[in-house]
MARDRENKOL-11790 format. One line per 5 residues: their letters; for each residue x, y, z of C-alpha. Coordinates in steps of 0.001 Angstrom, whole numbers, plus 524288, in hexadecimal, padded with zeros to 5 digits. Layout:
<recs>
A> X,Y,Z; ...
</recs>
This chain:
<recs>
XXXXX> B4F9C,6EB08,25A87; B579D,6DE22,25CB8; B58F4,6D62C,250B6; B54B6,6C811,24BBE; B63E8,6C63A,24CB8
XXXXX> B64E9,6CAC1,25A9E; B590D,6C4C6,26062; B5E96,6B737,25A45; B6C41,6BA14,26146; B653B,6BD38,26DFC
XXXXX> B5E11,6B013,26BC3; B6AFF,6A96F,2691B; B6FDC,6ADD9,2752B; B65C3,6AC88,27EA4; B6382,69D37,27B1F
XXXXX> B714F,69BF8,2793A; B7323,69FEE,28901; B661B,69816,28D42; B6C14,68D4C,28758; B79FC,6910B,28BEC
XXXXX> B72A3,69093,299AD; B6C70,68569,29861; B7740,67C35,29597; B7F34,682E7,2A32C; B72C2,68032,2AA84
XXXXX> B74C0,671E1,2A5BA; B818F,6719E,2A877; B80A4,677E4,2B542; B71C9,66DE7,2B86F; B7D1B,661E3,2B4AB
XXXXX> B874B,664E4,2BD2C; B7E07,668B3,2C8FA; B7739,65B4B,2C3D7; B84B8,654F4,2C65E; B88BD,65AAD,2D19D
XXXXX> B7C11,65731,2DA02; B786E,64971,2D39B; B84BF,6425C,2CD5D; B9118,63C12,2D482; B9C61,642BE,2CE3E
XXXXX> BA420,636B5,2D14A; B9BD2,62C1B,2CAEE; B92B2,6369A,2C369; B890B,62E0C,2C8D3; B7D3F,6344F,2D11B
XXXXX> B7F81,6372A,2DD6A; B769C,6366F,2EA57; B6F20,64277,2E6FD; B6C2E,63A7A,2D845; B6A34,62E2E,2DF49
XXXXX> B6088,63270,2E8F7; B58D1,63BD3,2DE9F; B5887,6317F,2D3A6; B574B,625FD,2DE37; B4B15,62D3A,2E32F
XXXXX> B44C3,62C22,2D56D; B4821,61EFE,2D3EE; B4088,61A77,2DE91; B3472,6231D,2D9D5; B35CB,61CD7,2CC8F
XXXXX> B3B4B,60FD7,2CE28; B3115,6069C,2D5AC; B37E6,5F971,2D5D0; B439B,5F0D9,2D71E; B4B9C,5FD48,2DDD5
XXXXX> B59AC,5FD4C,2E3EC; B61F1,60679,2E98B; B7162,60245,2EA56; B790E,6081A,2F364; B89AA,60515,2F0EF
XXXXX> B944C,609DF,2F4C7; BA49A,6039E,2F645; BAA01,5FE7F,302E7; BB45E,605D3,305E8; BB5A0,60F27,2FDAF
XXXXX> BBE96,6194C,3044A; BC93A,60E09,302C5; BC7EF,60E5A,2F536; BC9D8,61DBB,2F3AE; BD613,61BB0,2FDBA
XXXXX> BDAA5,60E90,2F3FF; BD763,615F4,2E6F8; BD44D,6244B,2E945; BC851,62C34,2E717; BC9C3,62DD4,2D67E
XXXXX> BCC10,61ED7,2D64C; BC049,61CF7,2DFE6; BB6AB,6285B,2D853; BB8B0,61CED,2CB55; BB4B1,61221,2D4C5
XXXXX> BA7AF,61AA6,2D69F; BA6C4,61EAB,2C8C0; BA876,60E83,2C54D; B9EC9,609BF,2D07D; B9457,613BE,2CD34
XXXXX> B93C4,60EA5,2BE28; B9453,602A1,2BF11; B89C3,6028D,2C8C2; B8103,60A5E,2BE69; B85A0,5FE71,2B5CD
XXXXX> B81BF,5F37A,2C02D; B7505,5F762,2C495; B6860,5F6A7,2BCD4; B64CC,602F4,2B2BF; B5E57,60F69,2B5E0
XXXXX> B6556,60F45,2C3D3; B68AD,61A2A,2CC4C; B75C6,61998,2D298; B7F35,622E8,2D832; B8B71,62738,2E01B
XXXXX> B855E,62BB9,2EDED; B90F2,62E84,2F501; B9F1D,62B60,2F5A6; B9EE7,61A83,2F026; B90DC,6190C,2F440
XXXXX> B8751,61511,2E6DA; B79E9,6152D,2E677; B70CF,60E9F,2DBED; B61D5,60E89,2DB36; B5A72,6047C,2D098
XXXXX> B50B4,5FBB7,2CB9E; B53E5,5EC7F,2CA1A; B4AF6,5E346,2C727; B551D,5D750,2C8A4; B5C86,5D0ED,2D418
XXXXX> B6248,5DC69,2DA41; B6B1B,5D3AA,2E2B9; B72A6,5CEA1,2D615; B72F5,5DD23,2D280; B7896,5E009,2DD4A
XXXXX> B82B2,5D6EC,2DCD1; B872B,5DAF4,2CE33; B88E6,5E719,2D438; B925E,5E4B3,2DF2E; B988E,5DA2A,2D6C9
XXXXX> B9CAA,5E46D,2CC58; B9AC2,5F2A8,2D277; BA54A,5ED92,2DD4C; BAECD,5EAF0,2D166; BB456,5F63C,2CA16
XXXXX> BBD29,5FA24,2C214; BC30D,60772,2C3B3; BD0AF,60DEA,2BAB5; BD3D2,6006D,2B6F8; BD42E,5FC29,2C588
XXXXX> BC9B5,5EF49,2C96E; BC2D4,5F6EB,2D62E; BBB7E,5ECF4,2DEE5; BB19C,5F491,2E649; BAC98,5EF49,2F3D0
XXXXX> B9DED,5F424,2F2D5; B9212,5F492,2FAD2; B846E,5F3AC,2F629; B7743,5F67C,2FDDF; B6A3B,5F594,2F769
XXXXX> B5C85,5F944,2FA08; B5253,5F4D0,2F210; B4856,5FFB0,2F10E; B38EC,5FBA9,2F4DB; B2D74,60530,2F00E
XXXXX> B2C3B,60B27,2FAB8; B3877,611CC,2FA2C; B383A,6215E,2F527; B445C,624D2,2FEDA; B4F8C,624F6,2F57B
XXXXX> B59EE,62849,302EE; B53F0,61BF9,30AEF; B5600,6132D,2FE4F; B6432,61872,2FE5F; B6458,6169A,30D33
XXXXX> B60E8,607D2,30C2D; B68DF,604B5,30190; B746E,60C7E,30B04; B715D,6024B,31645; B710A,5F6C0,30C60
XXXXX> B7FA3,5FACB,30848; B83B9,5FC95,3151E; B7E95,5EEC1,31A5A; B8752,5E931,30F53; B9339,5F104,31646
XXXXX> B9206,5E694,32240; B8F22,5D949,31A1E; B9960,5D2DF,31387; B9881,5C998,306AC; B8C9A,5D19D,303B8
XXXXX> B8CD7,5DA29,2F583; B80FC,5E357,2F963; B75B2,5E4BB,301D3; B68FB,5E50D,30153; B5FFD,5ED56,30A19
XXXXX> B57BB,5E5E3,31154; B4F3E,5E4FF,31EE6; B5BE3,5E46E,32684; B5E72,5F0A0,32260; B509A,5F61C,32164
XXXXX> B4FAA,5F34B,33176; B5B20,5F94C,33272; B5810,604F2,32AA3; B4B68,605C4,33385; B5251,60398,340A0
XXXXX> B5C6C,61086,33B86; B5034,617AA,336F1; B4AD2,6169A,344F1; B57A0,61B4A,349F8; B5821,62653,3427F
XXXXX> B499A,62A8B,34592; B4EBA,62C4E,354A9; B5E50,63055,3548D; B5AD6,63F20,356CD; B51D7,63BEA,3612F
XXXXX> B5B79,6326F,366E0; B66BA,63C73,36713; B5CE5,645A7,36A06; B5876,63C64,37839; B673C,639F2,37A1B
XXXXX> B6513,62B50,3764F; B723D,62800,371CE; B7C33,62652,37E3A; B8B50,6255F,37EDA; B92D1,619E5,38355
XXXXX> B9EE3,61ACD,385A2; BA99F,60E9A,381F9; BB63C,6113D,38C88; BC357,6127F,385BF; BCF1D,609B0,38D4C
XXXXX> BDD0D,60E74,38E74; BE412,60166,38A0F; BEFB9,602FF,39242; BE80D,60736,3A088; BDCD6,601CE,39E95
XXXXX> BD6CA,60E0D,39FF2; BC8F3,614DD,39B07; BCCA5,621ED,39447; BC13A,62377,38C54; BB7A9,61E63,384F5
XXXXX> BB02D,61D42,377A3; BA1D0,625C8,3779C; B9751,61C8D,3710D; B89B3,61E4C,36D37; B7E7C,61664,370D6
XXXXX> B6FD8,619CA,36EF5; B668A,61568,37829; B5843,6166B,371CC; B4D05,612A2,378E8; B55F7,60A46,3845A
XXXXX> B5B7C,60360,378A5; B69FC,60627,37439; B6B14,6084D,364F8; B79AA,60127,3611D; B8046,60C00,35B3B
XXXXX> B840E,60342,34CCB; B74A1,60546,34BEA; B7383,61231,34C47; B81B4,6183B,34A57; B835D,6143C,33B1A
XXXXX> B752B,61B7F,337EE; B7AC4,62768,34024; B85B9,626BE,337B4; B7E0D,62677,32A36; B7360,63113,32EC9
XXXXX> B7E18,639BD,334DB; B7704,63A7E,342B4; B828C,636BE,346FE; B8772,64380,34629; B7DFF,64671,35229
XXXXX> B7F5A,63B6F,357AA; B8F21,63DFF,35A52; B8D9B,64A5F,35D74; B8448,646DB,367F0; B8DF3,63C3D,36EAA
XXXXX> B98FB,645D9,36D3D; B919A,6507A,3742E; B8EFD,644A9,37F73; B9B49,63ED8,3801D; BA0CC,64DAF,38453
XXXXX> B96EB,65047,38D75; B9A4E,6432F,39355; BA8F5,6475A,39344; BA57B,65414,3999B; B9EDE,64C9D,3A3BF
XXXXX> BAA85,64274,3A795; BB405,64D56,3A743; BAA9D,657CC,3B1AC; BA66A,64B53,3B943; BB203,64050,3BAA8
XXXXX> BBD46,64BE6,3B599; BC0DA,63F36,3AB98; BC0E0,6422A,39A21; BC06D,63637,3939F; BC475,634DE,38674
XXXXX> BB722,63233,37FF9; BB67C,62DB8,37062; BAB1A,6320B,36804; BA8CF,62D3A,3595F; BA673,634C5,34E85
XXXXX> B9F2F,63078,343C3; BA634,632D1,33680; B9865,63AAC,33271; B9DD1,6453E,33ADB; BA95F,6462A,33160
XXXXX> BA134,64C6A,325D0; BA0CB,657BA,32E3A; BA9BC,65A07,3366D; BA54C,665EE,33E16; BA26C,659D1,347BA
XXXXX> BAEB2,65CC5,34F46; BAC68,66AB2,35230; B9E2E,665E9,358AA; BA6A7,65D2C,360E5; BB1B9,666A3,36383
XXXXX> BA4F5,66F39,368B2; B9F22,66599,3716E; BAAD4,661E7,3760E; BAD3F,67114,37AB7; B9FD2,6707E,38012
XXXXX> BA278,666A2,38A63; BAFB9,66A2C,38D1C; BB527,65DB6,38747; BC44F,65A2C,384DB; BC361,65600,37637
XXXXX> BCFD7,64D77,3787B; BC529,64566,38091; BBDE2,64205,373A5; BC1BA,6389E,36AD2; BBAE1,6398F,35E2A
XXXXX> BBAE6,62D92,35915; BBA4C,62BB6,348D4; BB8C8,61F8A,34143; BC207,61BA1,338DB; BB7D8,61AA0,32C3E
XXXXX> BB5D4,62A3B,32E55; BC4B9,62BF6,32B67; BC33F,62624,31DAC; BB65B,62D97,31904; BBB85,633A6,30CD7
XXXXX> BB3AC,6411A,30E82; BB803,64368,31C0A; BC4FA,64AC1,31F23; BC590,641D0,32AF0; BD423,64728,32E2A
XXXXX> BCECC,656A9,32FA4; BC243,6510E,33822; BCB60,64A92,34063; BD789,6556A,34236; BCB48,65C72,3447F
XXXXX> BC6A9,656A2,34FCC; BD6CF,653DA,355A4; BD61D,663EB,35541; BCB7C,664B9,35CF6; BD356,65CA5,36732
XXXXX> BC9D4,64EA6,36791; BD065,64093,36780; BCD58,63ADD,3587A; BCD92,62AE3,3577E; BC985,62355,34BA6
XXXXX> BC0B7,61876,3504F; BBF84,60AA3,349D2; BCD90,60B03,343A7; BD1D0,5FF89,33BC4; BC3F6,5FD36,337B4
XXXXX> BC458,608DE,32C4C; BCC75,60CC8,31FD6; BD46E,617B5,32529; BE153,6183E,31F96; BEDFA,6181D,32767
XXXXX> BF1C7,624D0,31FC0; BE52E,62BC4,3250A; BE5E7,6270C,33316; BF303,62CF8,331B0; BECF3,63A94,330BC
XXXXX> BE40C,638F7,338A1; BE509,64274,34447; BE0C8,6357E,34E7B; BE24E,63373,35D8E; BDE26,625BB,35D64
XXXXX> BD9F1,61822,3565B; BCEA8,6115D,35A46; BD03D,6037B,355E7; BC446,5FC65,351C8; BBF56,5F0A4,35A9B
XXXXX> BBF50,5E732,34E0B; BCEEE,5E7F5,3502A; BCCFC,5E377,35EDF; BC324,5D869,35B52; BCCB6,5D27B,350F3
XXXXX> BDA2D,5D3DA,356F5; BE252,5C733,359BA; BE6E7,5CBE4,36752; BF183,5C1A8,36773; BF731,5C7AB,35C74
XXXXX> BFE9E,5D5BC,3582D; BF8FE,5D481,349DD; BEC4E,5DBAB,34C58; BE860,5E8A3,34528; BE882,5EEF7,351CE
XXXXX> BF719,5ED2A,35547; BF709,5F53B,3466A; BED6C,5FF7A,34A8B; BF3A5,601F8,357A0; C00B2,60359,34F3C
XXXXX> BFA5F,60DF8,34630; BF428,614DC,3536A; C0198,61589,358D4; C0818,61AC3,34BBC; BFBFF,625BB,349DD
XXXXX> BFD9B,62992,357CB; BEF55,625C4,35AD5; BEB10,61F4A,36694; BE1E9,612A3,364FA; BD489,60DA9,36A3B
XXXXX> BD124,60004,369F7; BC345,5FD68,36809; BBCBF,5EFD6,36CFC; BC4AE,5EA2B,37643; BBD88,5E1E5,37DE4
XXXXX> BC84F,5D6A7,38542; BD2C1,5D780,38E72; BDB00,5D336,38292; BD8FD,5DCD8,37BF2; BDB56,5E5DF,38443
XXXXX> BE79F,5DFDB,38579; BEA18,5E00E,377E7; BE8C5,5EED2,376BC; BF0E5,5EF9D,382B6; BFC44,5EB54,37C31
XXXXX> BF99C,5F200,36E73; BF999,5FE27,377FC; BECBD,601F0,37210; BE7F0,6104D,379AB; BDB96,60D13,37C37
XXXXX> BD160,602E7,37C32; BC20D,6044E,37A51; BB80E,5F5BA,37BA8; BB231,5ED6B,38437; BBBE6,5E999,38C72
XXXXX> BBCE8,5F4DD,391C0; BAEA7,5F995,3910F; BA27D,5FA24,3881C; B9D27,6079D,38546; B95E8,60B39,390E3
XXXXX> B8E67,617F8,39575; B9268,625DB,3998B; B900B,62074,3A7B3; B96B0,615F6,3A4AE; BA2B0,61B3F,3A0EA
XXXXX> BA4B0,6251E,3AAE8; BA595,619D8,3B3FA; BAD8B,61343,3AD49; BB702,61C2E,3AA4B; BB896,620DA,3B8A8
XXX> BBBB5,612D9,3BDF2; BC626,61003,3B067; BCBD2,61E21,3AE31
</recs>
């Protein structure tokens, strides 16, 4: 017979461990808590919080509703300037005293990387709101050292019809990139510009399957000049869409390809063209050009890419050191890509690499350096503004730098006889524009390559 004592032990115990239990199921309910809905830079919420917490918001809240969406201009320079601890305070300063600026009871956390996003109520005039912010949010002060911040601001004010926490987010995302192209301009405010536009990218998006699907989207392809002969060795493959006898300009649909990731597809599609098209020239005129193809820095994130190419390429029978992959230079500086192991990736697998648009980016010297590259491709903005009857242009620099690294150079835009010249005597390799040609079709080309090879 267990005793009064006993029984009270047992007691002792068994509460003792349910209690014991209790508290580690806390514990353990906290840091799960943590991990899923809290920044562990800013200990702010993160997207998961935002969109969960968001979504109740706009079930409770009726009126007066805005969703902020923030984030700093460049702000891979500033983790190159200051390094990541130094840049992780920035985030830690700009997240609070956003909390500070903005009205109480509001919702705002760290989505991703520098980007901020804040849902509220405000009764006043948003506009001078808005202004405080970027007034004071751009100015910080981080470890004793005055940070100015360059920042841009998109806004959506929410209507009552809205119950779509992701398309509030998605407007306020257009509003802050419209700011990205205006200058003197603190923030902006989406309106039926950008409600058109949203529509005219909905519509898109309701037919790109069926368009890849019908084979809607055709290659040009741009010739490539060798400066010195005067000679077509190659040329540039381009995308067009034609949709209903109507061609789409690629800046209207390329950008949203970009965002949704069909652009994945979409490349993989004109790679798988631009081979068969090589195949063909080769079996039919016994001729290879040298044909570049770009890749869209969304291919980076994964970069199993390459072995999809190195297998079409096998399919068709295709030289690899006939494709030039062509990279732009903003994909070298993405801080979560290990662009240098992508791109001695694709050198062992035997294809040409080029980084496209240089000069117009934030690459540093030091990583260009390392970079395992066969050519330059020098932006057309260089060719617009040169002083031709002068040797201080950046291009005399670049060319110097091409020469140093090894790398041969592309000139894009060239569209005169003087500059032609120009590049000519800078000894440039090769030169791409209208001078020589616009980008023309498949047909097209093959002509024009037999009468200019």
């Amino acid at each position: 017979m267990i005793s009064l004592g006993t029984c009270f032990l047992i007691n002792f115990i068994v509460i003792g461990v349910s209690i014991y239990i209790d508290i580690s199921n806390q514990k353990k309910n906290r840091k799960l808590y943590r991990i899923a809905y809290i920044d562990p830079i800013t200990t702010l919420g993160n997207e998961a919080y935002f969109k969960e917490n968001g979504t109740n918001f706009l079930k409770t809240v009726q009126k007066n509703r805005y969703i902020v969406a923030l984030d700093i201009n460049r702000f891979k320079v500033l983790n190159k300037l200051y390094g990541y601890d130094f840049c992780n305070e920035i985030l830690k300063s700009l997240g609070q005293k956003l909390l500070n600026l903005l009205p109480e009871d509001n919702i705002t956390c760290r989505i991703s990387n520098d980007i901020f996003t804040s849902i509220f109520s405000y009764k006043g005039n948003v506009k001078a709101l808005l202004d405080k912010i970027f007034n004071e949010a751009s100015r910080l002060q981080v470890e004793d050292t005055n940070i100015t911040l360059n920042l841009a601001i998109g806004v959506y004010k929410i209507n009552q019809n809205d119950t779509d926490i992701n398309k509030a987010i998605d407007k306020s995302y257009m509003a802050r990139a419209k700011i990205k192209g205006l200058y003197n301009a603190n923030y902006y405010i989406f309106d039926d510009i950008l409600e058109n536009k949203l529509l005219d990218e909905q519509k898109i998006e309701s037919c790109m399957e069926e368009a890849l699907e019908n084979k809607e989207f055709k290659i040009y392809y741009q010739p490539k000049t060798h400066t010195e002969t005067e000679k077509v060795i190659g040329a540039e493959a381009l995308v067009r869409w034609y949709k209903n006898g109507v061609i789409i300009p690629p800046n209207d649909f390329i950008p949203l390809f970009e965002r949704n990731k069909f652009i994945l597809k979409l490349d993989l599609y004109i790679f798988e063209q631009v081979c068969k098209d090589i195949a063909s020239w080769k079996e039919t005129y016994g001729f290879t050009p040298i044909i570049s193809i770009n890749v869209s820095k969304e291919h980076f994130i994964n970069e199993n890419f390459v072995d999809e190419y190195v297998e079409i390429t096998d399919k068709y029978g295709i030289d690899r050191s006939k494709i030039d992959l062509e990279i732009t230079e903003s994909a070298t500086i993405d801080e979560n890509i290990d662009t240098i192991e992508i791109l001695n990736k694709i050198k062992e697998k035997g294809f040409v690499v080029s980084i496209d648009d240089f000069g117009t980016g934030y690459s540093s010297l030091s990583m260009l350096q390392s970079m395992p590259l066969d050519i330059l491709k020098i932006d057309k903005v260089f060719v617009d503004k040169a002083d031709l009857s002068s040797d201080r242009n950046i291009i005399n620099y670049i060319m110097l730098i091409a020469k140093r690294l090894g790398v041969k150079t592309i000139v894009e835009g060239v569209e005169t006889r003087e500059q032609v010249e120009y590049m000519q005597k800078l000894k440039c390799d090769v030169i791409q524009g209208y001078y020589y040609s616009k980008p023309i079709t498949r047909e097209e080309f093959e002509d024009y390559f037999n009468k200019n090879r």
